[in-house]
C-alpha positions as CSV (number, residue, x, y, z in Angstrom):
1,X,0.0,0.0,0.0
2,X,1.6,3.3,-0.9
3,X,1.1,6.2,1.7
4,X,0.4,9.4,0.4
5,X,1.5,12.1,3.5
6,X,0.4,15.1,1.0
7,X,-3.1,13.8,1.3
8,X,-3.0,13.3,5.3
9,X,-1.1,17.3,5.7
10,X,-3.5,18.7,3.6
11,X,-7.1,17.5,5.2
12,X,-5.0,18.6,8.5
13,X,-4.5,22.1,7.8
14,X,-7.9,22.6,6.3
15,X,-9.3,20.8,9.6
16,X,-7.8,23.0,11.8
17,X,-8.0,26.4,9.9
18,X,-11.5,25.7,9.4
19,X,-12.7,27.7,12.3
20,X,-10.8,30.8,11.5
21,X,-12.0,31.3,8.2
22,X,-15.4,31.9,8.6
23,X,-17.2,35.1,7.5
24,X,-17.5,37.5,9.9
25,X,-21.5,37.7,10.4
26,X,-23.4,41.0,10.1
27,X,-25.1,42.5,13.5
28,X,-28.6,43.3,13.2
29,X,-31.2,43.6,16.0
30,X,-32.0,40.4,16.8
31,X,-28.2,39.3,17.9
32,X,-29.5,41.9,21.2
33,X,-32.0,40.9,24.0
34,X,-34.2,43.4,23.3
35,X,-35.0,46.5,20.5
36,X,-37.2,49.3,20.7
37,X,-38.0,51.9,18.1
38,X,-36.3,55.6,18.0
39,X,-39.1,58.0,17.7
40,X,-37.5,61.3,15.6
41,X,-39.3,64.7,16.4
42,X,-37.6,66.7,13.9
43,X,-35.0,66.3,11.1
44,X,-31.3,66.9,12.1
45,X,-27.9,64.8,11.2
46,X,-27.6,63.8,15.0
47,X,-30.1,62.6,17.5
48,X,-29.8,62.4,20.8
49,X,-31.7,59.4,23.2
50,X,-32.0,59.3,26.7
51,X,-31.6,56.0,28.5
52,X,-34.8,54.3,30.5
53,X,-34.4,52.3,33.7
54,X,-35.8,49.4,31.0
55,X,-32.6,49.8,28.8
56,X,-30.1,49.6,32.4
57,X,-31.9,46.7,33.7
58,X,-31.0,44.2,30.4
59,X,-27.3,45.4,29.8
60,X,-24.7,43.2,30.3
61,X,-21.8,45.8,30.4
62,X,-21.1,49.0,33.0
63,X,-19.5,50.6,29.8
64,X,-22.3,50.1,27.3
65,X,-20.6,47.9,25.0
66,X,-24.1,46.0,24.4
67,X,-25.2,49.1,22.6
68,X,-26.3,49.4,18.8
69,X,-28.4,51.5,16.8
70,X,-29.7,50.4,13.5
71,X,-31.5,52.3,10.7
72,X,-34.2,50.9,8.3
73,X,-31.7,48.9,6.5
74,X,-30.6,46.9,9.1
75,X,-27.1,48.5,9.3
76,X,-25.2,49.7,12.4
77,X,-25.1,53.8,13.1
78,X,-22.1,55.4,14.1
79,X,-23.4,56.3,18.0
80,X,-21.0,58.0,20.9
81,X,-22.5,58.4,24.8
82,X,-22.4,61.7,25.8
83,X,-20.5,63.1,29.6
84,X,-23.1,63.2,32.3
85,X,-23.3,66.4,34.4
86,X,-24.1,64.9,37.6
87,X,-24.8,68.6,39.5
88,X,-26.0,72.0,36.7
89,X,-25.4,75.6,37.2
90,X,-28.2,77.8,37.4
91,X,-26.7,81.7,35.9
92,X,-27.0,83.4,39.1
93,X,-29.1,86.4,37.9
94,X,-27.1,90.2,39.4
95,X,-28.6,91.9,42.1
96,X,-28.6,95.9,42.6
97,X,-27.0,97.2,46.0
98,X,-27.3,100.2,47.8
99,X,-23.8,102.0,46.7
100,X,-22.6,105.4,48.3
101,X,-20.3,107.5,47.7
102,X,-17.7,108.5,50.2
103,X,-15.5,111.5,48.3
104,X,-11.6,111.7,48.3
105,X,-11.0,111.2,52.0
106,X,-11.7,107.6,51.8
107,X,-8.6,107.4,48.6
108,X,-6.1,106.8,51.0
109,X,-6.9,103.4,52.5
110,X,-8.1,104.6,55.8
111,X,-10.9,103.0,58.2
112,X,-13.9,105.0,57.1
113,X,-15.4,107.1,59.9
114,X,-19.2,105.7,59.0
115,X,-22.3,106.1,61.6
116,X,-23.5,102.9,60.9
117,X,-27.3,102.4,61.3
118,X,-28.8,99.0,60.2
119,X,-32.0,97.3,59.9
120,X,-32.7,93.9,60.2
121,X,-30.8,92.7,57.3
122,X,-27.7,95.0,57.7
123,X,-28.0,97.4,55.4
124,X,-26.1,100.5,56.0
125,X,-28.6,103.3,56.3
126,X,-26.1,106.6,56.6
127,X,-23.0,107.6,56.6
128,X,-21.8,109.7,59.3
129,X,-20.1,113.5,59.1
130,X,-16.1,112.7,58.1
131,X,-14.2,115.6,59.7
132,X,-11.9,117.4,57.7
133,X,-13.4,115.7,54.4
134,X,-12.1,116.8,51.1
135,X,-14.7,118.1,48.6
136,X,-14.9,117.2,45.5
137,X,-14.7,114.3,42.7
138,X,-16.1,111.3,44.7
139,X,-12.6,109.2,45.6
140,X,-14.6,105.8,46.8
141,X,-17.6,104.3,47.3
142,X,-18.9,102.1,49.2
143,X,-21.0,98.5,48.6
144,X,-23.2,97.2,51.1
145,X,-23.7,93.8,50.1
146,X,-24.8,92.6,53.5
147,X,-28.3,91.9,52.6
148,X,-27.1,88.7,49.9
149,X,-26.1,86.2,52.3
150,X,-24.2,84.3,49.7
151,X,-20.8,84.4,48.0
152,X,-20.5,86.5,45.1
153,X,-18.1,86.9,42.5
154,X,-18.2,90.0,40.3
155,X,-19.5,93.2,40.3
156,X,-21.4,95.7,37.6
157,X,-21.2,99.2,37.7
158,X,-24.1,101.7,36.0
159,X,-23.1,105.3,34.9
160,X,-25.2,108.2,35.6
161,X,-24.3,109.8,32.3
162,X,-24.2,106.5,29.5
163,X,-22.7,108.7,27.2
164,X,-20.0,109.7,29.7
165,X,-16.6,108.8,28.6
166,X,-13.6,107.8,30.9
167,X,-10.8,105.4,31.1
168,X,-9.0,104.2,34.8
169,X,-8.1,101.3,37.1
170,X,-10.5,100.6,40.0
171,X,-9.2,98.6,43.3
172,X,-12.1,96.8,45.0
173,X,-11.7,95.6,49.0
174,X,-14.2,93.8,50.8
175,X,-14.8,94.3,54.9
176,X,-17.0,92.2,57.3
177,X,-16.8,95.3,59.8
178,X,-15.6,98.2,58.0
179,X,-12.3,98.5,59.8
180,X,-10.2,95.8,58.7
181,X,-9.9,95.6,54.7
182,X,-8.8,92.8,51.8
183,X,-8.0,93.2,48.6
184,X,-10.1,91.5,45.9
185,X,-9.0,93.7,42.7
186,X,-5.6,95.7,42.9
187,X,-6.6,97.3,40.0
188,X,-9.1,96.4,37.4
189,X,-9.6,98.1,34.1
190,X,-13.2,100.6,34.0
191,X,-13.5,102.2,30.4
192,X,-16.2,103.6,28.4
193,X,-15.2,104.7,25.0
194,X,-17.0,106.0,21.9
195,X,-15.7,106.6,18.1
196,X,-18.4,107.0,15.6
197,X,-20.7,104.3,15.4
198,X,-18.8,102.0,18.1
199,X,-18.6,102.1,21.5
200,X,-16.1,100.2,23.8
201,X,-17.4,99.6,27.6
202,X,-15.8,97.3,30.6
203,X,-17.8,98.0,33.8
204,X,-17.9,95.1,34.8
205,X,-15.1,93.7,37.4
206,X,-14.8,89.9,38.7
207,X,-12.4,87.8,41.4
208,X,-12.3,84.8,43.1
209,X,-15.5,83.8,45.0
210,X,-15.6,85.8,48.3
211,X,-18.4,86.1,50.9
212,X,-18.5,89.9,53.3
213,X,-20.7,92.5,54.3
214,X,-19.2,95.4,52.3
215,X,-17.1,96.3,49.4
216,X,-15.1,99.3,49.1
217,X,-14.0,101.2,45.4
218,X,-11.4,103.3,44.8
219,X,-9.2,104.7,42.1
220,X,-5.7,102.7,41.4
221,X,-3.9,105.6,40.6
222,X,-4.6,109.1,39.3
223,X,-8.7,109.2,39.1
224,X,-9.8,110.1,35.1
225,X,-10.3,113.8,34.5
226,X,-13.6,115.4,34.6
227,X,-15.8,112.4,36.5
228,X,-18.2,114.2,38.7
229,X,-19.3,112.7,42.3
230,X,-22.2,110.7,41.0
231,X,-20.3,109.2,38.3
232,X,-22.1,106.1,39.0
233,X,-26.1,105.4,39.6
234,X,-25.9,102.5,40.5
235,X,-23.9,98.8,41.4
236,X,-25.0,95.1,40.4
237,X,-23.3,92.4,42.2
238,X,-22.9,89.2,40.6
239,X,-23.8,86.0,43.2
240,X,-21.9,82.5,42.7
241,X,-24.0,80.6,40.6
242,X,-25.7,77.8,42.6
243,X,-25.2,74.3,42.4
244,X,-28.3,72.4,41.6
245,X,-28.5,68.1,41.4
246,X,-29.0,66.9,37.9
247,X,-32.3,65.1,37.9
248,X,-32.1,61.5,38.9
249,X,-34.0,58.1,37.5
250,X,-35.2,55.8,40.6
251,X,-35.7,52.9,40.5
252,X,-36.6,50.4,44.0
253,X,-34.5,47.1,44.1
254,X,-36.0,44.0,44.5
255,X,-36.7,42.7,47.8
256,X,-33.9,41.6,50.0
257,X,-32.0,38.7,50.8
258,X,-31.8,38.3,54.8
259,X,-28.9,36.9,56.8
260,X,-28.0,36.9,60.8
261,X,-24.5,37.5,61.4
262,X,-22.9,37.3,65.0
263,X,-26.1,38.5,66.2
264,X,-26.7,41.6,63.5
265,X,-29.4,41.6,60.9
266,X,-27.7,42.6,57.5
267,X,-30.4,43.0,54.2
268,X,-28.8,42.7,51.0
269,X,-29.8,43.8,47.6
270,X,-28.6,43.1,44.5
271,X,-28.2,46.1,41.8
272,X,-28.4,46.0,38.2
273,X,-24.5,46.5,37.3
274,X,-25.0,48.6,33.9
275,X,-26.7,51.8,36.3
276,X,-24.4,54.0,37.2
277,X,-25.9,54.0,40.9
278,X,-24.6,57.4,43.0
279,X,-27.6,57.5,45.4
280,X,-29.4,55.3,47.4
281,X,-33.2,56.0,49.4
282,X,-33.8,54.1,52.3
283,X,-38.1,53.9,53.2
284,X,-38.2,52.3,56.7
285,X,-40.9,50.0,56.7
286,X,-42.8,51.7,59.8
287,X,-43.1,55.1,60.8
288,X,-41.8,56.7,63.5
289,X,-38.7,54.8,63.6
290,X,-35.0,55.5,64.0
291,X,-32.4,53.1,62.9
292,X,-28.9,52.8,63.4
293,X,-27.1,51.0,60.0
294,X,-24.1,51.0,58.2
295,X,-23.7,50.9,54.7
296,X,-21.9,48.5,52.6
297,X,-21.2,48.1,48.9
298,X,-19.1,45.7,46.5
299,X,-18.4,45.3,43.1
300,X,-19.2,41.4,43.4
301,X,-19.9,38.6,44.9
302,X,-16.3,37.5,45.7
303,X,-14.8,41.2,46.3
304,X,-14.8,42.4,49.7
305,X,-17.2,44.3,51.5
306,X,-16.3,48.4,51.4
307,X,-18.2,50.6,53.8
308,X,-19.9,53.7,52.9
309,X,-20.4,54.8,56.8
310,X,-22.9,54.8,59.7
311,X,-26.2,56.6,59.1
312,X,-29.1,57.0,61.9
313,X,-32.2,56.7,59.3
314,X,-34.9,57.8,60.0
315,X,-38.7,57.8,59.3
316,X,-41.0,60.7,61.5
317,X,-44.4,61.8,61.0
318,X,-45.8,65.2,62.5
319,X,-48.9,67.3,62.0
320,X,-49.8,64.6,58.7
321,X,-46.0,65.8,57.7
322,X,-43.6,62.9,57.2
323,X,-39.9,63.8,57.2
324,X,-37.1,60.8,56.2
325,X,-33.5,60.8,55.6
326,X,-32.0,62.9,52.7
327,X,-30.5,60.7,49.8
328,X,-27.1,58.6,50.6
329,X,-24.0,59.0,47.9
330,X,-23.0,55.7,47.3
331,X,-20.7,55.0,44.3
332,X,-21.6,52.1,41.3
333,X,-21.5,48.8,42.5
334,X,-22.9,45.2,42.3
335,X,-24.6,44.7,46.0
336,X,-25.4,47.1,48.6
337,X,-25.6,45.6,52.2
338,X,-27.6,47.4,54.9
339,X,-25.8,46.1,58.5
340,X,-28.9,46.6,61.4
341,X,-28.1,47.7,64.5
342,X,-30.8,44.9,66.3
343,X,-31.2,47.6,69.5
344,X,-34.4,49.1,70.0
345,X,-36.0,46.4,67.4
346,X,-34.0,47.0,64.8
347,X,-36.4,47.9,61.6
348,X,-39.2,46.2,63.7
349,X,-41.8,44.1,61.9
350,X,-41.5,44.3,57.6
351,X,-38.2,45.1,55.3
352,X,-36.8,48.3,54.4
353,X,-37.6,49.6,50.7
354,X,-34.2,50.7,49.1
355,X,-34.2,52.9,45.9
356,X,-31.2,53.3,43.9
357,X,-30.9,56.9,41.8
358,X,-28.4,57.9,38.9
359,X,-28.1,60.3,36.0
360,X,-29.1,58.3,33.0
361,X,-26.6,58.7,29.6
362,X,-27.8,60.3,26.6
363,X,-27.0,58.5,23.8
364,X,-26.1,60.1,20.6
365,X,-26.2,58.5,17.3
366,X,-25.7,59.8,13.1
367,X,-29.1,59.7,11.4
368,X,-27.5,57.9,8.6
369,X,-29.7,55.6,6.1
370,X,-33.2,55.4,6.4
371,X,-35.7,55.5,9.3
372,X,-37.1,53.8,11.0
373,X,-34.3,53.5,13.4
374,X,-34.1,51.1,16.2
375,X,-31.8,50.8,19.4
376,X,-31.0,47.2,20.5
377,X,-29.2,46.2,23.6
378,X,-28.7,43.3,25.8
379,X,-25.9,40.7,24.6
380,X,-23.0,39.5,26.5
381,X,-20.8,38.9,24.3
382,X,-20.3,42.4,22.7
383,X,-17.7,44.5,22.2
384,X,-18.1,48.7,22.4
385,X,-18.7,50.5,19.3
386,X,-19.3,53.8,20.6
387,X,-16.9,56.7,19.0
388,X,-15.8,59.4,21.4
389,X,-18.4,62.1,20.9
390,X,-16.3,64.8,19.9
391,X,-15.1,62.4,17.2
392,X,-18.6,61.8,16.5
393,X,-20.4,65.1,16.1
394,X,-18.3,67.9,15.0
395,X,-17.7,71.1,16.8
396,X,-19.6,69.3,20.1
397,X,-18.9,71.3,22.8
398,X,-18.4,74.4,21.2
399,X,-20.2,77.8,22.2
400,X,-20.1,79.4,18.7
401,X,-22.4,78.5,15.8
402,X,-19.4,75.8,14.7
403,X,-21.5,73.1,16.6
404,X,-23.9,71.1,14.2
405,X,-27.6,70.6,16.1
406,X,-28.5,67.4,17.6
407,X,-32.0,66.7,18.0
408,X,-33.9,65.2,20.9
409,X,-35.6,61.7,20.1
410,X,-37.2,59.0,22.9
411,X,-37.6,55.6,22.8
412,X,-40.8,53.4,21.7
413,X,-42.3,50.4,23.6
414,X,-40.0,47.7,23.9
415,X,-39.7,44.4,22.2
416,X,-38.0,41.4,22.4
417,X,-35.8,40.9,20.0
418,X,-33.0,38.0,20.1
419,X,-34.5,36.9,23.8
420,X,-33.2,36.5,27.0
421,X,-30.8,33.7,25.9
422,X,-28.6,36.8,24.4
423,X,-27.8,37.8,27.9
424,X,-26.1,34.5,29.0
425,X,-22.7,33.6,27.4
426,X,-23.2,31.1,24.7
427,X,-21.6,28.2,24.3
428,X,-18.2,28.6,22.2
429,X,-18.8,27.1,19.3
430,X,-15.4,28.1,17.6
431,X,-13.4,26.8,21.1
432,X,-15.0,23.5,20.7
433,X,-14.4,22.9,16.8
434,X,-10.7,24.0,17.5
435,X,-10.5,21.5,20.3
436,X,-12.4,19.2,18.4
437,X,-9.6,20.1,15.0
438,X,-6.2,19.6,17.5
439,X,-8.0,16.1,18.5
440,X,-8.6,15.1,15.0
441,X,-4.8,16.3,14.1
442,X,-3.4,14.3,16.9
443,X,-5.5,11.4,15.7
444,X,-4.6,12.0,12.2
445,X,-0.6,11.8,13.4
446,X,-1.3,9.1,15.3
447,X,-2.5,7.1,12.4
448,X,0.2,8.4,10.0
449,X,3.0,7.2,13.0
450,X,1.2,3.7,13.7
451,X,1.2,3.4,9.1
452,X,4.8,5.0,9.3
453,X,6.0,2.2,11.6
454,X,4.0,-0.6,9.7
455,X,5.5,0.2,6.3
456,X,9.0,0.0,8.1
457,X,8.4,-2.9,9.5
458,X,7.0,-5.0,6.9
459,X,10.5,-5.5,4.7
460,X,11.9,-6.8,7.4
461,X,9.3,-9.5,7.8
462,X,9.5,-10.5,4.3
């Protein structure tokens, strides 16, 4: 029998390849758990999608990989998830304050000799006679900001005469008792200019966030040349803008699992690990109660347990008025243990309700193709094709006009697409037929040895 090793090498190497030649597959919805229709309100090259507690609760990735958006076509969108702003500024709108002025004895840096007369709210009311007091071109004013109540940050200042023209430096000090003085501004540029048909103006003078009861202007340098007294009508100061929480999706965990450890009660709750969870709202399950607990959180099961602090919560009810804890910060996890202290009852009879809070993404996607388009999510075996959205959408960011628009769109009623089997890992096919190629190769050489060694041994026999 003749052996032929070409034959036996070649079926090898195709056996084995086989698995890494085939086609890569095209994604369309129903490789994802689930799909729901983008509803478009208006035309534009971008749109924008909020995510729903129903998107967060069938991801299989923190980062979003298991994200696609499709168009009518069936074809995958370029798509990019946007920077949450977890707290806005609100523009803190300028309030007008009572401004005097004090004339050129106060130029010099002196403790102003004020009768100070205030109302409820501090405002000054008069000033009082200043012996030996230059007359003339007003040197300094004064500010009584004692009526905000907040930091503030900048100051505006309204001319008598608009059509006035002057050009100087202004220093600007700031007082809690009008004695003792600090400098905000050493000297800050104040400038109204004309020329034909333009006008140049800079009245308006900022500095680091400060908080005080008065502010004191005066010249840096030589005042400008023909300003009367009331140069000025009147002074707008500028608070810090506030800081206001970005609103928050809730959404209340499933009931908990209850254990006894070394005599404490501890209730945990398992989180869905795609929300980026950053508060947590503990419901006590009778009223009038107060509970001593500590906090816990981990990534998973096997990680260790991290703890977020001791909290007294609370649940009070007076005059039909119930007051409860404020929100807890918590940072993304997997599980969120509540530890009991069992004194005084513990929760007493029924289980805590926990509610978990975050600020959802916005997704933003190229309206490329056709509509209708559709976002699908839920698979665990996915990889992230989200661009970076500056890559995505030219310009984003930008305060000029160089930004392109993005509209806003929302999601339709949900559908299941490819099933819940999407969100389990699969069985790896391609593993298997490589495991299953290296057996049949090893077979294969085995069979070509044991021939080798027959055809060897067979002259010797005859």
């Amino acid at each position: 029998m003749r052996f032929a090793p070409a034959r036996y090498l070649c079926i090898l190497c195709m056996t084995a390849l086989a698995p890494l030649v085939l086609a890569a597959q095209h994604e369309q919805p129903d490789d994802y758990a689930y799909a729901a229709p983008v509803e478009i309100g208006q035309q534009a090259p971008f749109q924008r999608i909020a995510l729903p507690p129903a998107v967060y609760r069938k991801l299989t990735h923190a980062d979003l990989a298991d994200l696609r958006v499709f168009n009518a076509g069936g074809e995958v969108v370029p798509h990019a998830v946007e920077p949450r702003a977890l707290a806005l500024h609100t523009p803190a709108r300028p309030l007008e304050m009572p401004l005097f002025a004090l004339g050129t004895a106060a130029d010099a840096g002196r403790a102003l000799n004020l009768r100070r007369e205030t109302r409820e709210a501090g405002a000054v009311v008069s000033l009082g006679p200043e012996t030996g007091r230059a007359r003339g071109p007003a040197g300094a004013w004064l500010v009584d900001v004692s009526q905000l109540g907040q930091r503030f940050q900048a100051l505006e200042l309204v001319l008598a005469e608009p059509e006035r023209q002057f050009s100087g430096r202004m220093r600007v000090e700031a007082s809690n008792d009008l004695a003792q003085w600090r400098t905000l501004v050493a000297s800050a540029p104040l400038l109204q200019l004309q020329a034909e048909n333009h006008e140049l103006a800079s009245l308006r003078i900022e500095w680091p966030a400060t908080q005080a009861r008065y502010l004191r202007l005066t010249w840096s340098g030589a005042p400008p040349a023909g300003l009367r007294e009331h140069v000025f009508a009147a002074v707008r100061v500028e608070p810090v803008p506030a800081a206001q929480e970005a609103q928050r999706s809730w959404l209340a965990l499933e009931p908990p699992v209850l254990r006894e450890v070394g005599g404490r009660l501890e209730y945990l709750f398992a989180l869905p690990g795609a929300i980026p969870v950053d508060r947590v709202r503990i419901e006590l399950p009778q009223a009038n109660s107060v509970v001593p607990m500590e906090l816990f959180t981990r990534s998973r099961p096997d990680a260790q347990w991290r703890s977020l602090g001791r909290h007294n919560v609370h649940r009070l009810t007076q005059d039909g008025r119930e007051t409860r804890n404020p929100d807890l910060m918590v940072q993304p996890a997997g599980e969120l243990m509540l530890r009991v202290d069992a004194r005084g009852g513990g929760l007493g009879s029924g289980l805590p309700v926990v509610e978990v809070g975050w600020v959802a993404h916005t997704l933003v996607f190229a309206a490329r193709g056709e509509p209708p388009f559709t976002l699908a999510w839920g698979r665990h075996r996915s990889e992230s094709g989200a661009y970076p959205i500056t890559s995505l959408v030219p310009g984003y960011g930008r305060e000029d006009a160089g930004s392109l628009p993005i509209a806003e769109a929302r999601l339709g009623e949900a559908r299941l697409a490819g099933g819940e089997a999407r969100l389990s890992a699969p069985i790896d096919t391609r593993r298997w037929m490589l495991w299953g190629a290296l057996l049949l190769a090893v077979a294969l050489l085995g069979g070509m040895a044991w021939k080798l060694s027959r055809m060897i041994e067979a002259p010797k026999e005859s």
